[in-house]
KEDOZA-990409 format. One record per atom (N, C-alpha, C): residue number from 1; residue in three letters; atom name; x, y, z. Coordinates in nm, 2 decimals, padded with zeros to 4 digits. Layout:
BEGIN
+-----+--------+-------+--------+--------+--------+
: num : residu : atome :      x :      y :      z :
+-----+--------+-------+--------+--------+--------+
: NUM :    ALA :    CA :      X :      Y :      Z :
...
+-----+--------+-------+--------+--------+--------+
% end
This chain:
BEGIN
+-----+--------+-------+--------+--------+--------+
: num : residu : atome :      x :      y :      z :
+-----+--------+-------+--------+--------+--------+
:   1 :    UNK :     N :  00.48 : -01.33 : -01.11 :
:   1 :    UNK :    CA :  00.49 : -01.42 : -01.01 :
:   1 :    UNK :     C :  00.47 : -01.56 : -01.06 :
:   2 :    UNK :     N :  00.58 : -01.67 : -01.02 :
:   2 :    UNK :    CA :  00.53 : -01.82 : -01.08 :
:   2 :    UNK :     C :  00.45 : -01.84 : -00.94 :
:   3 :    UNK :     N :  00.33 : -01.97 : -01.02 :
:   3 :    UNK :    CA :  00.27 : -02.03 : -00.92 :
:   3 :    UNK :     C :  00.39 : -02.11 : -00.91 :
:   4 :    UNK :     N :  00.34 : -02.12 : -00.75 :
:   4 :    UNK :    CA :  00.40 : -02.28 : -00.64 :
:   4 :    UNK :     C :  00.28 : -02.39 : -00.68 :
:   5 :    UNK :     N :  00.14 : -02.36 : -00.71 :
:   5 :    UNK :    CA :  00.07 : -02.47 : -00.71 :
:   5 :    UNK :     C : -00.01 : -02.47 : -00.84 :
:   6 :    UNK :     N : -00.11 : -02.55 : -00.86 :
:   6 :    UNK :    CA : -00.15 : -02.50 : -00.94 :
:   6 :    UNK :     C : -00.30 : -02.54 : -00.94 :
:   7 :    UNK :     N : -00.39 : -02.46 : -01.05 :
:   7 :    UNK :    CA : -00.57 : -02.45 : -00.97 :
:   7 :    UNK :     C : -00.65 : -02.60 : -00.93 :
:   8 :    UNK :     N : -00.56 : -02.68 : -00.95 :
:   8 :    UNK :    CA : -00.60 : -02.85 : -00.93 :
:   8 :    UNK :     C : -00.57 : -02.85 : -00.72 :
:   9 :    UNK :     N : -00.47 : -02.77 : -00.72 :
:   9 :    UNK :    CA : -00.40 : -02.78 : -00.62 :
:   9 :    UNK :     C : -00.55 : -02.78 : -00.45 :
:  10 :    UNK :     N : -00.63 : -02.69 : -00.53 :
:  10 :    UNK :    CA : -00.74 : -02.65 : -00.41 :
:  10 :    UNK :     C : -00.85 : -02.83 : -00.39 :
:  11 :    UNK :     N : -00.89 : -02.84 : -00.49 :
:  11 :    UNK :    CA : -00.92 : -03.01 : -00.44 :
:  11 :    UNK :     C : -00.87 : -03.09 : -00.48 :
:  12 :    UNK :     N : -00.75 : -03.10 : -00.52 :
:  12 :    UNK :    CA : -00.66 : -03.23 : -00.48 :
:  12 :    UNK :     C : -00.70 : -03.32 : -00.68 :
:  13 :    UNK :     N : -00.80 : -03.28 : -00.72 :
:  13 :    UNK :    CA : -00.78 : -03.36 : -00.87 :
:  13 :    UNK :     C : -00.66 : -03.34 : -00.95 :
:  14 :    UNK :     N : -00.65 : -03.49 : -00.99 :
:  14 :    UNK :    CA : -00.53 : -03.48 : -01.10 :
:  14 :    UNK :     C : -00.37 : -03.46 : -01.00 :
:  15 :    UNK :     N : -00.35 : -03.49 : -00.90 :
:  15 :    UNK :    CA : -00.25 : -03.43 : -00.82 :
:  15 :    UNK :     C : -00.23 : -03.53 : -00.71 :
:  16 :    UNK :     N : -00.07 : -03.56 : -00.66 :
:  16 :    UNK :    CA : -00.10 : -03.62 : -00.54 :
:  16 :    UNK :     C : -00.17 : -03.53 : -00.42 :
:  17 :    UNK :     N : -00.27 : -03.61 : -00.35 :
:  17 :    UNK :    CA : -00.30 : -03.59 : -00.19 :
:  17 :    UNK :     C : -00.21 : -03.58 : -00.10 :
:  18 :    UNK :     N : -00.20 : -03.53 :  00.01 :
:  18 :    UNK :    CA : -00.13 : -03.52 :  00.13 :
:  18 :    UNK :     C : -00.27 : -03.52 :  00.25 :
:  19 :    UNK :     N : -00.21 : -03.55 :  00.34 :
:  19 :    UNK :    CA : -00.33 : -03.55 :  00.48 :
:  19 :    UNK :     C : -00.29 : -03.42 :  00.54 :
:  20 :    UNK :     N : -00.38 : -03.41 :  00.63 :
:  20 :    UNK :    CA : -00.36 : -03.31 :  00.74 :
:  20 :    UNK :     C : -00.26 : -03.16 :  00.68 :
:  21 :    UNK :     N : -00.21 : -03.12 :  00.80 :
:  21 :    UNK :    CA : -00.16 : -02.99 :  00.76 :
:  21 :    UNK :     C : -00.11 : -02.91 :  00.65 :
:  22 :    UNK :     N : -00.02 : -03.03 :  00.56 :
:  22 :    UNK :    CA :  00.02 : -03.01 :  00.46 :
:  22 :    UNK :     C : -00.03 : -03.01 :  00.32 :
:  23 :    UNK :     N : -00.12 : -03.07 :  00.38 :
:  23 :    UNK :    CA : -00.29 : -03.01 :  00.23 :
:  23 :    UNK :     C : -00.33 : -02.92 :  00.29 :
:  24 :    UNK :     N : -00.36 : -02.88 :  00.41 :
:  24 :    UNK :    CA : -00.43 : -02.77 :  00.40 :
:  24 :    UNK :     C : -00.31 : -02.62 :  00.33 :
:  25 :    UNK :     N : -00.22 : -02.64 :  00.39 :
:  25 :    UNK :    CA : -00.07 : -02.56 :  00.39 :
:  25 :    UNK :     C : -00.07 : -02.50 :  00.19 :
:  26 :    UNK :     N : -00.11 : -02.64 :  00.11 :
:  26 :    UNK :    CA : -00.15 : -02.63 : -00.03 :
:  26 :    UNK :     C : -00.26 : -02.55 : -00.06 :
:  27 :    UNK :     N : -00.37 : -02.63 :  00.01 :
:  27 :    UNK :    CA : -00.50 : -02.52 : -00.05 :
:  27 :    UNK :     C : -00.49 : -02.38 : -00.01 :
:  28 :    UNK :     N : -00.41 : -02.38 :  00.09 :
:  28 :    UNK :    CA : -00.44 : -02.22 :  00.10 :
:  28 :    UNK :     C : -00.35 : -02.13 :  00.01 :
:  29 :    UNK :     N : -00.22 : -02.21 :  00.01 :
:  29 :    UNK :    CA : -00.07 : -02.11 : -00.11 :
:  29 :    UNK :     C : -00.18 : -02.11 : -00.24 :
:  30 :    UNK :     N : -00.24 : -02.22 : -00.26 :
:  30 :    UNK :    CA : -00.32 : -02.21 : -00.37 :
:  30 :    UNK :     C : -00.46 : -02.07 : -00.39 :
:  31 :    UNK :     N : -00.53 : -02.06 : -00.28 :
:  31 :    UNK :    CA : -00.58 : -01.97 : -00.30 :
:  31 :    UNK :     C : -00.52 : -01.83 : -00.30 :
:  32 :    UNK :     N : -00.43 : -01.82 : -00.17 :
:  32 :    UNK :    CA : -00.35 : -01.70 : -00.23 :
:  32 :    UNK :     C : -00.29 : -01.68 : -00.36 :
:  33 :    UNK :     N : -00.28 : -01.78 : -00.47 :
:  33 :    UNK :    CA : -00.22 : -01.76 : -00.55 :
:  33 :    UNK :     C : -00.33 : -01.73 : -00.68 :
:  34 :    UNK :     N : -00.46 : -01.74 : -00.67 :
:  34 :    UNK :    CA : -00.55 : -01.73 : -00.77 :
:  34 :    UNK :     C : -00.58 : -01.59 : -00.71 :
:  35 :    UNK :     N : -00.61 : -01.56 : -00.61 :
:  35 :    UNK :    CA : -00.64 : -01.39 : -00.57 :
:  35 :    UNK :     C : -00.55 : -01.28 : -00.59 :
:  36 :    UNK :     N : -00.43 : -01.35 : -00.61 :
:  36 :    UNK :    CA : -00.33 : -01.25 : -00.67 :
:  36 :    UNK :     C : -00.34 : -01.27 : -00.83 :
:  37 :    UNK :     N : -00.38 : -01.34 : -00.90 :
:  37 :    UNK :    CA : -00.41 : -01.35 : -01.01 :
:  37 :    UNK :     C : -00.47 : -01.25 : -01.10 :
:  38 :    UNK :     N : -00.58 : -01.27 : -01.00 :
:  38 :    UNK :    CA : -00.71 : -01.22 : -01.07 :
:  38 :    UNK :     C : -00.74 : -01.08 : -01.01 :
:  39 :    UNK :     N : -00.62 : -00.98 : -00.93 :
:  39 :    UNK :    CA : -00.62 : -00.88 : -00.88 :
:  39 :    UNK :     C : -00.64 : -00.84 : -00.74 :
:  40 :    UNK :     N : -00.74 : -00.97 : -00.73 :
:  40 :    UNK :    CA : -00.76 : -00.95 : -00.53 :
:  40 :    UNK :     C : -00.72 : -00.94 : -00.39 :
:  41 :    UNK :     N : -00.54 : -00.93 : -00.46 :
:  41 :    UNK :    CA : -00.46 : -00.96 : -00.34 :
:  41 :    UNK :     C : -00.35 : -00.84 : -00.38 :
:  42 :    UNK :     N : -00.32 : -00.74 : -00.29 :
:  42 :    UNK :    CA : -00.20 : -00.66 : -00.33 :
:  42 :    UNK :     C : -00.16 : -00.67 : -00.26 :
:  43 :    UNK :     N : -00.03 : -00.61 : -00.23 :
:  43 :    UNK :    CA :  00.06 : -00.56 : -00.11 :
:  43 :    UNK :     C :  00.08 : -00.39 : -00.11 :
:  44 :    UNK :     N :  00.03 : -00.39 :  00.07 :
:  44 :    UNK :    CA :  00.05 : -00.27 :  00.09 :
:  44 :    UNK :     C :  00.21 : -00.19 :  00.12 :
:  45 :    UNK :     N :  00.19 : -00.05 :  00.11 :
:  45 :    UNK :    CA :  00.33 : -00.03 :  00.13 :
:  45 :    UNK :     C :  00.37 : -00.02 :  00.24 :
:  46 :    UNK :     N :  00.26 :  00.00 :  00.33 :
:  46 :    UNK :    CA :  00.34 :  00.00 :  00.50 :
:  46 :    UNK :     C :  00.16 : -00.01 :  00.55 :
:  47 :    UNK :     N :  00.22 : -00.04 :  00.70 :
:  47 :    UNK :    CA :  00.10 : -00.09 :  00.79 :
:  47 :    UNK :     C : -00.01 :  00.06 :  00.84 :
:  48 :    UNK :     N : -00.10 :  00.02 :  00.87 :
:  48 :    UNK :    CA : -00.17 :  00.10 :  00.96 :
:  48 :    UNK :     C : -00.11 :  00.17 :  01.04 :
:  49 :    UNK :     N : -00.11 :  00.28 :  01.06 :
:  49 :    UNK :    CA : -00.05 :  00.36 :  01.19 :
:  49 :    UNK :     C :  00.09 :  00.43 :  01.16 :
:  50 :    UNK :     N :  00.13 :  00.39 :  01.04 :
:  50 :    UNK :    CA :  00.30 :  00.42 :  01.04 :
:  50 :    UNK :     C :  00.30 :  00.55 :  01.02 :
:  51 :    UNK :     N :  00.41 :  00.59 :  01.10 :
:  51 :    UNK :    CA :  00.41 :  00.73 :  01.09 :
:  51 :    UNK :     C :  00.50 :  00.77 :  00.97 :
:  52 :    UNK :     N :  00.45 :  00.90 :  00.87 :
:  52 :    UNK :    CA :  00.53 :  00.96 :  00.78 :
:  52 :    UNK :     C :  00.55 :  01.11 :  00.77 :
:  53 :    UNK :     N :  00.60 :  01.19 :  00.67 :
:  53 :    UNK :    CA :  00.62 :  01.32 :  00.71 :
:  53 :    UNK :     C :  00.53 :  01.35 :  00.50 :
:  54 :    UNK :     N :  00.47 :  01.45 :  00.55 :
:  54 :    UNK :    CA :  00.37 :  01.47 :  00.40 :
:  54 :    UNK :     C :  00.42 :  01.62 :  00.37 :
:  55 :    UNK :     N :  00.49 :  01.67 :  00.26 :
:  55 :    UNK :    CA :  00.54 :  01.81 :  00.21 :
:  55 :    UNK :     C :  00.39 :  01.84 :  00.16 :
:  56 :    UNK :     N :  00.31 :  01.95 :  00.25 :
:  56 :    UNK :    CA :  00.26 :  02.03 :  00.23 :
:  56 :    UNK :     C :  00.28 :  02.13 :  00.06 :
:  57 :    UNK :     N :  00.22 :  02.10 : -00.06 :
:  57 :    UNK :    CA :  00.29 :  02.18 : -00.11 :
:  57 :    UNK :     C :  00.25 :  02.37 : -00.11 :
:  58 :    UNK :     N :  00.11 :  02.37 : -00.09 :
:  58 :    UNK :    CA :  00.00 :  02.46 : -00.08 :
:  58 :    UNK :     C :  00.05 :  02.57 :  00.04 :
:  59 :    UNK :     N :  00.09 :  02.49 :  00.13 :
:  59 :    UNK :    CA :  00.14 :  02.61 :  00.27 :
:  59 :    UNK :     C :  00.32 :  02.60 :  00.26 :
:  60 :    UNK :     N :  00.42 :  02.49 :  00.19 :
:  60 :    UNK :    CA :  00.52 :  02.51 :  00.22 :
:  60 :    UNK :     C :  00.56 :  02.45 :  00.31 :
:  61 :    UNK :     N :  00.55 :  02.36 :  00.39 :
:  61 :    UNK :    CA :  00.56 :  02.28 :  00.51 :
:  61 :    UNK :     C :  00.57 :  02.12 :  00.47 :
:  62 :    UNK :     N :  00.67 :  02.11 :  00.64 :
:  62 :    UNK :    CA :  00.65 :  01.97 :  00.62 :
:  62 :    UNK :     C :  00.56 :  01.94 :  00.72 :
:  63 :    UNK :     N :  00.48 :  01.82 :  00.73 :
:  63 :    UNK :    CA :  00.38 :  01.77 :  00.81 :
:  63 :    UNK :     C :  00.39 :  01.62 :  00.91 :
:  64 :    UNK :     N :  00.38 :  01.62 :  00.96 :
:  64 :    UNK :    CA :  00.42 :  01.49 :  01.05 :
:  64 :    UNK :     C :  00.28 :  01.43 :  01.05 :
:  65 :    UNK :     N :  00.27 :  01.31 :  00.93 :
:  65 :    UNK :    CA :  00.15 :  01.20 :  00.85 :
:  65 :    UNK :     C :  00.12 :  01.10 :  01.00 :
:  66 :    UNK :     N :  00.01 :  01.04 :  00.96 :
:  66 :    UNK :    CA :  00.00 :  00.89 :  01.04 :
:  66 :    UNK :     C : -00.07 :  00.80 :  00.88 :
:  67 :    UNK :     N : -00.08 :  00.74 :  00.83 :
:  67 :    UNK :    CA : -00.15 :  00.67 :  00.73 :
:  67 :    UNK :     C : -00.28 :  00.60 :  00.84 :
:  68 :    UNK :     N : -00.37 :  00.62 :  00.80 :
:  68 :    UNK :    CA : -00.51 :  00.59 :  00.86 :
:  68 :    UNK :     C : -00.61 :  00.50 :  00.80 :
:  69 :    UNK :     N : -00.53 :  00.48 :  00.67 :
:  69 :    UNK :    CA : -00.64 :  00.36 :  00.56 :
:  69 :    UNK :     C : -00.59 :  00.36 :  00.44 :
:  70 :    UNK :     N : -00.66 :  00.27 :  00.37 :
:  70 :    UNK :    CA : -00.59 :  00.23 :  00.27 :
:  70 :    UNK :     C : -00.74 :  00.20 :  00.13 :
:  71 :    UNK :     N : -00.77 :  00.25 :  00.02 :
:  71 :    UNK :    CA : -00.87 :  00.27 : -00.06 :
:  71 :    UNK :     C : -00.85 :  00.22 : -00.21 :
:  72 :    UNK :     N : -00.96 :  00.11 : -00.24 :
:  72 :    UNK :    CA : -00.89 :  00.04 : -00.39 :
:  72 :    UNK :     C : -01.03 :  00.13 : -00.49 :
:  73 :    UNK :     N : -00.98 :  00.19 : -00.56 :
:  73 :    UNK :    CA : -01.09 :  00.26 : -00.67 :
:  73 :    UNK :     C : -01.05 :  00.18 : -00.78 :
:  74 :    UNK :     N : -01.12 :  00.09 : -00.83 :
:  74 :    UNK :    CA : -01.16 :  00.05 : -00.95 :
:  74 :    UNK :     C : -01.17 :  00.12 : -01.12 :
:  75 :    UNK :     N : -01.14 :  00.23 : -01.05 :
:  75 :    UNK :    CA : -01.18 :  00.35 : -01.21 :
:  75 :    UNK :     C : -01.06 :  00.43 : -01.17 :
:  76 :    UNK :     N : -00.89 :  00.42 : -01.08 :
:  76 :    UNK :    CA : -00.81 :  00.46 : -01.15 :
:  76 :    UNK :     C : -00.69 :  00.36 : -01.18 :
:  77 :    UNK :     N : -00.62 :  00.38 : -01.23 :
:  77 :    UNK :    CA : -00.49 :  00.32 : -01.23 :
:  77 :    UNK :     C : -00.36 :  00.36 : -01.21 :
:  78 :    UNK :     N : -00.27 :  00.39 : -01.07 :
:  78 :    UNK :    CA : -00.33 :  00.23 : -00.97 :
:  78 :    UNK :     C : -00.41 :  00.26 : -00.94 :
:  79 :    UNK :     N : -00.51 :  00.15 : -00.86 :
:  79 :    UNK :    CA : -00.61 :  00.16 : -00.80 :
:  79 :    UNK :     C : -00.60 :  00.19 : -00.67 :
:  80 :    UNK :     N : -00.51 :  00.20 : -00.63 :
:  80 :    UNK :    CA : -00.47 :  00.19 : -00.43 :
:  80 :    UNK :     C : -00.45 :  00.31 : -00.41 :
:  81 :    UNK :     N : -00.57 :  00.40 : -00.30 :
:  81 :    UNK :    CA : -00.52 :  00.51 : -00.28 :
:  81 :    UNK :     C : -00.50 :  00.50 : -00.16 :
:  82 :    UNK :     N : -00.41 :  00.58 : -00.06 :
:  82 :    UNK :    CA : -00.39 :  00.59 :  00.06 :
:  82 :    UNK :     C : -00.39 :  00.75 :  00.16 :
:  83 :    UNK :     N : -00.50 :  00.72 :  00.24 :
:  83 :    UNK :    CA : -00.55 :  00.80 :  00.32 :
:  83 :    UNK :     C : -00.48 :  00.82 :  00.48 :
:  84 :    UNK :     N : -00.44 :  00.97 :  00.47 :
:  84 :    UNK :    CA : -00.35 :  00.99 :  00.62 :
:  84 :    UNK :     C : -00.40 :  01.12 :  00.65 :
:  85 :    UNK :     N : -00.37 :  01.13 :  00.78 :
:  85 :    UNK :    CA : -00.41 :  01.25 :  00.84 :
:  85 :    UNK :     C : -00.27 :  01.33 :  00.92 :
:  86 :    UNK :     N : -00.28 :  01.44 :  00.87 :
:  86 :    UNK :    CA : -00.17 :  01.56 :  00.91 :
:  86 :    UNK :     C : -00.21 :  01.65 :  01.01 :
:  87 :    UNK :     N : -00.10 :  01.70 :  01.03 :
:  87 :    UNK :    CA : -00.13 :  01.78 :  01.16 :
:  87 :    UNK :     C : -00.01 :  01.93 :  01.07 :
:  88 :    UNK :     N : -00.14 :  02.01 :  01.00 :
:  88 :    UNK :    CA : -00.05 :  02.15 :  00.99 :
:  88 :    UNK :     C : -00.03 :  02.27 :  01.07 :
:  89 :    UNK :     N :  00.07 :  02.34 :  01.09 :
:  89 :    UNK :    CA :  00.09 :  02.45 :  01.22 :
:  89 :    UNK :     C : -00.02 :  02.55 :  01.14 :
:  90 :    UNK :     N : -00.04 :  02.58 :  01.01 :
:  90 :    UNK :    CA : -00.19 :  02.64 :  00.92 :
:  90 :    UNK :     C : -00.29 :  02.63 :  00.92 :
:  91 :    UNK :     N : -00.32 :  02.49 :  00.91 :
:  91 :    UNK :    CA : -00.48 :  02.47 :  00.97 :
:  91 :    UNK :     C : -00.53 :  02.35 :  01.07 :
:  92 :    UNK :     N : -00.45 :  02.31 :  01.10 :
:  92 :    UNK :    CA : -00.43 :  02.19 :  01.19 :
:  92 :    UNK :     C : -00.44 :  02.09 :  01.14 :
:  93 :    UNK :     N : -00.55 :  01.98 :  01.21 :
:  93 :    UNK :    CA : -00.53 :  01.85 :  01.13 :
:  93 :    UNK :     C : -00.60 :  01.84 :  01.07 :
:  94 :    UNK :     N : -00.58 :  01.74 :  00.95 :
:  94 :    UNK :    CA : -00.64 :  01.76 :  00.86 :
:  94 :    UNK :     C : -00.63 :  01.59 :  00.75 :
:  95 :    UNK :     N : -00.75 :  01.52 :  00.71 :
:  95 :    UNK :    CA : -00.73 :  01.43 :  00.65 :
:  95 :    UNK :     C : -00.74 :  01.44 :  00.50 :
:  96 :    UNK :     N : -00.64 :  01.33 :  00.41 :
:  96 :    UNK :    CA : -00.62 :  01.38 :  00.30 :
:  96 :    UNK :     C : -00.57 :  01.22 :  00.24 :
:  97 :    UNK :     N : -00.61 :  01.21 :  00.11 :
:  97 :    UNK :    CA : -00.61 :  01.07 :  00.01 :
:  97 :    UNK :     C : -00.52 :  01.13 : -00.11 :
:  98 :    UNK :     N : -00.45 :  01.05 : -00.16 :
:  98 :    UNK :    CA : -00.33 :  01.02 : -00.28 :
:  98 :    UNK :     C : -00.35 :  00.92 : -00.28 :
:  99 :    UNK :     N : -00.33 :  00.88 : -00.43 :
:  99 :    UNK :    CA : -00.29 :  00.80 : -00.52 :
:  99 :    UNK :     C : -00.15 :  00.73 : -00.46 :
: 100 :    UNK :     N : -00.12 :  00.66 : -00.46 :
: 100 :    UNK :    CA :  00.00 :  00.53 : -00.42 :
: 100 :    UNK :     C :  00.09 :  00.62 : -00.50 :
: 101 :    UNK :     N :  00.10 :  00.59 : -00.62 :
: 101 :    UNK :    CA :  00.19 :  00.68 : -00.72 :
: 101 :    UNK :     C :  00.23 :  00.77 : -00.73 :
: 102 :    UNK :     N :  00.14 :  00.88 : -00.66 :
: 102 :    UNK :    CA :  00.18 :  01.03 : -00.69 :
: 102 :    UNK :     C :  00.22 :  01.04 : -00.46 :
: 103 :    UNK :     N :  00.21 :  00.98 : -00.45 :
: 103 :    UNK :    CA :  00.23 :  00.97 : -00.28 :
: 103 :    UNK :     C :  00.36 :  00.98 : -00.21 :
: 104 :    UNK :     N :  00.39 :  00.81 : -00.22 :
: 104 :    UNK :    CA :  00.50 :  00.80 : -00.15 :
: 104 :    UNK :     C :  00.63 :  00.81 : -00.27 :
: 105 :    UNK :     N :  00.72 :  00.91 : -00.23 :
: 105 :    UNK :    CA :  00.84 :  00.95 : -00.28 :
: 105 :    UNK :     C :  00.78 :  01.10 : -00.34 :
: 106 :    UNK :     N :  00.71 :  01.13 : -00.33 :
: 106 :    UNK :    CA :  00.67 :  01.19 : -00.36 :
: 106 :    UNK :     C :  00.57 :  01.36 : -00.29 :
: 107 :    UNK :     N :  00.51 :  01.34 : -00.23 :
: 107 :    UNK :    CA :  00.46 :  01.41 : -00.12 :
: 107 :    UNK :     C :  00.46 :  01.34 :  00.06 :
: 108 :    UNK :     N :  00.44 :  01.22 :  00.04 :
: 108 :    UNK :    CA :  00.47 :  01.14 :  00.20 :
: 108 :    UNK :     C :  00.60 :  01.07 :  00.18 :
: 109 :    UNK :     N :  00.70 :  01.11 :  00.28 :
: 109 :    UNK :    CA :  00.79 :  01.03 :  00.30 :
: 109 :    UNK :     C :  00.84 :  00.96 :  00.40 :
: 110 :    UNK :     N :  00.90 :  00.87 :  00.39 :
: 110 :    UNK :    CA :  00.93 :  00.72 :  00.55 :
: 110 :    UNK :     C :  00.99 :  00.81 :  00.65 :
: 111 :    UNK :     N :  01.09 :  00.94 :  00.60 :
: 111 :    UNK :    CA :  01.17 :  01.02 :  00.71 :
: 111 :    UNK :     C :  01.18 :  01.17 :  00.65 :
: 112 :    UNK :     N :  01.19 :  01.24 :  00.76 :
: 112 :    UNK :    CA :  01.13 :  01.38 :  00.79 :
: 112 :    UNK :     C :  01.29 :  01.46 :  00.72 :
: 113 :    UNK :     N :  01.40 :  01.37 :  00.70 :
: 113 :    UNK :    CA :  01.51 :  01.44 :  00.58 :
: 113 :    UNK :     C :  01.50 :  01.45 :  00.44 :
: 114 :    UNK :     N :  01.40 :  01.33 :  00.41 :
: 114 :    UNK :    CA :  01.37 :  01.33 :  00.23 :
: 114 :    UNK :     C :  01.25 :  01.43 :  00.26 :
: 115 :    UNK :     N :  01.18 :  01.47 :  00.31 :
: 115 :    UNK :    CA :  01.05 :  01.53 :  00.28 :
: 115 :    UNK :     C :  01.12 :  01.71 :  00.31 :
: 116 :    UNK :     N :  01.22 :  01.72 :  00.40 :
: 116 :    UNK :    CA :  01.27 :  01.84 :  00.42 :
: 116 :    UNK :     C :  01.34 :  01.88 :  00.26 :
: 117 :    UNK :     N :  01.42 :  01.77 :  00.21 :
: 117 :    UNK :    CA :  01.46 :  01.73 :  00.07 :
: 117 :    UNK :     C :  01.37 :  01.79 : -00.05 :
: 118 :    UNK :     N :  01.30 :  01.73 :  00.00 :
: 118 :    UNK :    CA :  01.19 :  01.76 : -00.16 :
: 118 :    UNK :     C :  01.08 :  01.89 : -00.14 :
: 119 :    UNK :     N :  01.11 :  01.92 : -00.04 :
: 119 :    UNK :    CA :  00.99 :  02.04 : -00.01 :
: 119 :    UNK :     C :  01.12 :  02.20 : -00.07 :
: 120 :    UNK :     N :  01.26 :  02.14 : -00.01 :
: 120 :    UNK :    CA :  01.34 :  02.25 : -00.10 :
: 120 :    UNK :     C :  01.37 :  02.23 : -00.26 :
: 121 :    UNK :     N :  01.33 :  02.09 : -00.30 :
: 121 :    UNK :    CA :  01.32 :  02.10 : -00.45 :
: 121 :    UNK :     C :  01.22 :  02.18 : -00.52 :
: 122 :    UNK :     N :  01.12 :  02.17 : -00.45 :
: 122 :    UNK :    CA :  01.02 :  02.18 : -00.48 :
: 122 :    UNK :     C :  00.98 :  02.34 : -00.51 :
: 123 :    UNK :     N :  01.05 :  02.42 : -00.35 :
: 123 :    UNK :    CA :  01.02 :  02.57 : -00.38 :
: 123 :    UNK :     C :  01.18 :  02.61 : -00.49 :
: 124 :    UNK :     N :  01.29 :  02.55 : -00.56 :
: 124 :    UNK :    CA :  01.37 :  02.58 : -00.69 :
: 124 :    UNK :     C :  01.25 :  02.59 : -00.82 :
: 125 :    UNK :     N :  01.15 :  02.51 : -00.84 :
: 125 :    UNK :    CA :  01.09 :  02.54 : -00.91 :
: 125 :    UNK :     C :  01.02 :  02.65 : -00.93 :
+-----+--------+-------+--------+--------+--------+
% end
């Protein structure tokens, strides 16, 4: 990502001033831009609540997900795991955490035809 500002940008040294809104408008693109720097800022892949469908691989099924949180572990890489809870017709509901990477496209998907998709890839193997 290029910065739009740069670390002078937060108090104004070495740089022209602006008043009112449009300094503040600075300092903050400026802080967002040092917290993504330095790792503090990610982008999630979807919101709170979104509904997904999770291929069961253990029972065979597909599962109709809600994503319920979102989890930064420091000791893997990625760091972002995301936490949803399923509803199986085997054991009912049930909450469960993945890795970002091994997740979406993968065992949760945005629609209930890629997950029907990969659950019949899945039993060819």
């Amino acid at each position: 990502m290029n910065r739009l500002t740069t670390p002078a940008a937060k108090t104004g040294t070495g740089l022209p001033t602006y008043s009112g809104p449009l300094q503040e408008l600075i300092t903050v693109l400026a802080e967002y831009e040092d917290a993504a720097e330095t790792g503090m800022l990610i982008r999630m892949p979807c919101k709170l609540g979104t509904i997904c469908y999770y291929v069961n691989p253990a029972l065979h099924e597909v599962c109709s997900a809600e994503i319920i949180g979102f989890e930064i572990n420091k000791y893997t890489n990625p760091s972002l795991w995301i936490e949803f809870c399923y509803n199986s017709r085997w054991v009912g509901k049930h909450v469960h955490k993945e890795r970002e990477d091994s997740a979406f496209g993968k065992s949760l998907f945005f629609t209930e035809k890629e997950a029907e998709q990969a659950l019949k890839e899945a039993r060819k193997k």
